[in-house]
N, C-alpha and C positions, 0 to 999 in steps of 0.2 A: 657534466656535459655543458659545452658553450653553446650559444647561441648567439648569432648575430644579427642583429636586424639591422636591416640600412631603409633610409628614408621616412624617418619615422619622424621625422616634423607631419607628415600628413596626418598622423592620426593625433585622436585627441588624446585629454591626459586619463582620463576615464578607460581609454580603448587597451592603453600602455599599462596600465594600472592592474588590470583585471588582465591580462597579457602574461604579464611577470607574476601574479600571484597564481594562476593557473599550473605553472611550472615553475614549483618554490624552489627544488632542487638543486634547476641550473643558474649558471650566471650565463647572464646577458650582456653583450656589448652593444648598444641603443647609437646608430650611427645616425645624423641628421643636421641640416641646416640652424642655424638661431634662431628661435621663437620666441613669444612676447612672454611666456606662459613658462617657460625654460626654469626661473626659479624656482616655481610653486613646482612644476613639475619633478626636480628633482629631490626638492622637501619631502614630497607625498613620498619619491620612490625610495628615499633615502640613499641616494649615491650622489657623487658628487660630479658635477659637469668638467670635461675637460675639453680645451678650444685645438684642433686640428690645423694648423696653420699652413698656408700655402710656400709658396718660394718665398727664399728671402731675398732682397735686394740686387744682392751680387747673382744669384742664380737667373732670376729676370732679366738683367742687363745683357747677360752670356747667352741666354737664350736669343736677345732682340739683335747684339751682334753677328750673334751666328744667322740671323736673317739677312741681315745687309740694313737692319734699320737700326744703328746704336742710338741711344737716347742719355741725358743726362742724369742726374741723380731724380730732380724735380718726375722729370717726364716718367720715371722708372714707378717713384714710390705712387703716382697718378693712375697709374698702370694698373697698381699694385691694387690702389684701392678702386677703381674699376672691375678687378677680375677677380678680387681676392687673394690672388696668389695662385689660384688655381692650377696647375700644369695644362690642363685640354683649352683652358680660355686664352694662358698667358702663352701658350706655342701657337693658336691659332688668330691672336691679336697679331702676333710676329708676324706671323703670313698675310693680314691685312695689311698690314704696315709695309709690308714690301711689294703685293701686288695690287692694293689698290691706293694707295696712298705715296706714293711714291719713295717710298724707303723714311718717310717721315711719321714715325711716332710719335711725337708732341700733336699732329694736324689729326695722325686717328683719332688720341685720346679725345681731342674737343670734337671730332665728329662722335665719337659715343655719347659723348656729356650733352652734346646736343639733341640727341637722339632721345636721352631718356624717359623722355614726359612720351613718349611712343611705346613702350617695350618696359614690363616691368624690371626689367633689371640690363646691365651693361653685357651681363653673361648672354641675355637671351638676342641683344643686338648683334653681337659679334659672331652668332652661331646662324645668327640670321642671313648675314654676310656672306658668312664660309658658303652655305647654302644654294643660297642666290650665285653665288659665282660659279658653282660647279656643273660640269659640262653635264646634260641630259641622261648621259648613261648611267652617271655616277648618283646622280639626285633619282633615278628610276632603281637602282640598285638598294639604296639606302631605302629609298620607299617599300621595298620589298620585307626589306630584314625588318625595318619597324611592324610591315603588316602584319608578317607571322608571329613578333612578339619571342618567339621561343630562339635558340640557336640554330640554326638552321646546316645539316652537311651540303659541298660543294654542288652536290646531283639535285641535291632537294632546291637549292636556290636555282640554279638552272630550269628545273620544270617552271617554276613561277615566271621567271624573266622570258622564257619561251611566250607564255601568255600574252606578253607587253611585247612582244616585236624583237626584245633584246636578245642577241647572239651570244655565244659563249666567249666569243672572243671581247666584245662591250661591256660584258657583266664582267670578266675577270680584269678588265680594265678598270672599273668603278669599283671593282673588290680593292685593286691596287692604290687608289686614288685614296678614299676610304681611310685605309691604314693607314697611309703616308699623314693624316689629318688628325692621326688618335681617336678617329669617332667609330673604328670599328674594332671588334674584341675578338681576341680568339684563346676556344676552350683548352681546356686540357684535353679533352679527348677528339679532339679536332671542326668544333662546332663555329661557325661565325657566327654573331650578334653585333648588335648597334650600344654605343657607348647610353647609358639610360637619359641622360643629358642630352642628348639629339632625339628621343623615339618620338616624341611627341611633334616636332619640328619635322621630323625626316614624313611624316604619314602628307605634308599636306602637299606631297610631289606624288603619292599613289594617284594612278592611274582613272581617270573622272569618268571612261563611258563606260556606261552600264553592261554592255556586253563581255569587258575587258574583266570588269569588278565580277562578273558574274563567275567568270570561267577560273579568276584566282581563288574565288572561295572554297570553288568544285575541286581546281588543285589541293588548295589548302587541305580539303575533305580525304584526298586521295593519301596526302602525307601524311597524315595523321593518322587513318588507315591500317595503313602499310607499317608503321610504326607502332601500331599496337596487336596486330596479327604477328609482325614479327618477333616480338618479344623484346621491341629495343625501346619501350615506351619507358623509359626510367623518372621517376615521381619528380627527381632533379630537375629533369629538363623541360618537362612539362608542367614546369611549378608556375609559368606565367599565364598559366589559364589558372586565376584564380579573382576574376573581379567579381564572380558574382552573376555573368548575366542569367537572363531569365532562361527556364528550359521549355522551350518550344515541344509540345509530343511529335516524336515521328515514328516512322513504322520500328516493330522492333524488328525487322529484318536489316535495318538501316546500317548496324555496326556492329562490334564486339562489344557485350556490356562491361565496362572497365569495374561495374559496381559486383559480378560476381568473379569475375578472376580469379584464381590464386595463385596466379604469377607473383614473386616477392616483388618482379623490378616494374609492376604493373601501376596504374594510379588506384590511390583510394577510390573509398566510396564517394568521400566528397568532393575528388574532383572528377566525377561523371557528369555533375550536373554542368561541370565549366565548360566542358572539351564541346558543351552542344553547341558551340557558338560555329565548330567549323564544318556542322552536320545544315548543310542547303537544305532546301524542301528535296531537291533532286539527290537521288542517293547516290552515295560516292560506288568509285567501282569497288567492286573485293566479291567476296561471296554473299550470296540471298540469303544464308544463315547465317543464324550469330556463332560463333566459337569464340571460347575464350584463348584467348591467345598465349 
C-alpha cells in the first residue's frame, strides 16, 4: 500500500517518525517544502530527500510571453527564484506583470523584492495581489470554498453564496474567474475546492457580520446533514475536518452519530468529534431523531 502525505514540513520530525513506523508495511511518499531539519530528518527516516523542481527557464519565459510581458534571461531566472518555479505563482506573476504592472516584468520583480520584508515569502505577495485585484464576487466565492474547507457540489456552493447576497449568475462568474487563475481545483467526481495555497489567504474576504457568519454555519450545518443522512458522506471527502477542534456537547437529537454508523462510505469514529465544528448551538434542519444514515 502507498501513502501519500503532502505538507508535511508542518509536522515535526518526532510526528513523521512515529507516522511511518505505525504503518511499517506501506511506503510513503513525504511531499513538503525545505526545512532546516530536512537532513536529520531523513537520516532518522532513512530515505533519501529528493528536490521537486519548478519550471525551467524556457518554460517561464513562454509562459511571461504568452502574457504580453516577455522578460530577458536575467529578469526570467529573478522570477525563477522569486517563485520557485512554481506554475500557480509563475502563471499568476504573469498576470501581474500584465495587468498591474504594465506588461513589465523586471518592475514586478523589484515590486516583490521590495515588498519582502512585509510578507514572508514572494509566493505569499503575489497571491496577495491576485486577491486584491479580484472583483467582489470572485474574492466572496473563494471565501466560501475556503469556509467549508471540504469540496463542495455546484448546489451546495449556491446555498452558501445565497447567504452572502450572491446570485447564481456572480457565483458562477467568480467559479469562472477562479479557474481561469489556477486557484480553483476540480474533483474527479465533480467537487470544487480552493487550490490549498490560497485557503488560508481566500478566508480573510469571508463575510464579517455576524448575522451573515451566523446563517453560513447553520448552512454549513445543513450540508453536512444532508450529506450524512444521505449516504454520500464518503471518509475522502470529509477528510478535511480533521484539526482537532474541541467537541462542544449538544443535544443528541442534534444529528446522525457518524460514531455508530455502519455505512462503509460513512466517517469514522474519530472523525465524529471533527464534523462538530459545523453543529451551531441551533440545530440544523433534518429530523429530531438520530438515524444512522
Amino acid at each position: 500500500m502507498a501513502v501519500v502525505l503532502d505538507n508535511v514540513h508542518r509536522l515535526n520530525a518526532t510526528e513523521l517518525k512515529q507516522t511511518t513506523e505505525a504503518m511499517p508495511t506501506a511506503r510513503f511518499v513525504l511531499l513538503g517544502q525545505p526545512r532546516p531539519d530536512q537532513t536529520t530528518l531523513t537520516a532518522h527516516l532513512g530515505i533519501t530527500g529528493e528536490s521537486l523542481n519548478g519550471w525551467n527557464a524556457d518554460r517561464v519565459a513562454q509562459v511571461l510571453a504568452d502574457a504580453g510581458a516577455p522578460a530577458d534571461a536575467a529578469t526570467v531566472d529573478r522570477l525563477i527564484t522569486l517563485t520557485g518555479g512554481l506554475p500557480l505563482y509563475v502563471h499568476n506573476a504573469a498576470l501581474l506583470a500584465q495587468n498591474h504592472y504594465a506588461h513589465d516584468t523586471a518592475r514586478m520583480c523589484q515590486a516583490l523584492t521590495d515588498r519582502q520584508h512585509t510578507a514572508p515569502t514572494a509566493q505569499d505577495i503575489i497571491l496577495e495581489e491576485i486577491f486584491d485585484g479580484l472583483a467582489p464576487h470572485a474574492q466572496t466565492t473563494a471565501s466560501l470554498l475556503a469556509l467549508a474547507e471540504i469540496p463542495l457540489a455546484e448546489d451546495e456552493l449556491s446555498r452558501l453564496a445565497q447567504d452572502t447576497g450572491l446570485g447564481p449568475k456572480d457565483c458562477a462568474r467568480g467559479l469562472r474567474t477562479l479557474a481561469g487563475l489556477g486557484i480553483l481545483q476540480r474533483t474527479g467526481d465533480g467537487l470544487t475546492t480552493l487550490h490549498d495555497a490560497t485557503r488560508a489567504l481566500a478566508t480573510d474576504y469571508i463575510p464579517h457580520h455576524a448575522d451573515t457568519q451566523h446563517q453560513l454555519d447553520l448552512t454549513l450545518s445543513a450540508i453536512l446533514h444532508d450529506s450524512l443522512t444521505s449516504g454520500s458522506a464518503s471518509p475522502r471527502r470529509l477528510a478535511r475536518w480533521h484539526a482537532g477542534w474541541p467537541v462542544p456537547s449538544r443535544p443528541t437529537s442534534c444529528c446522525p452519530s457518524p460514531v455508530t454508523t455502519t455505512s462503509s462510505t460513512s466517517p469514522s469514529p474519530s472523525t465524529s468529534s471533527r464534523l462538530s465544528r459545523w453543529w451551531p448551538t441551533t440545530t440544523p434542519p433534518g429530523p429530531s431523531t438520530a438515524s444512522t444514515p
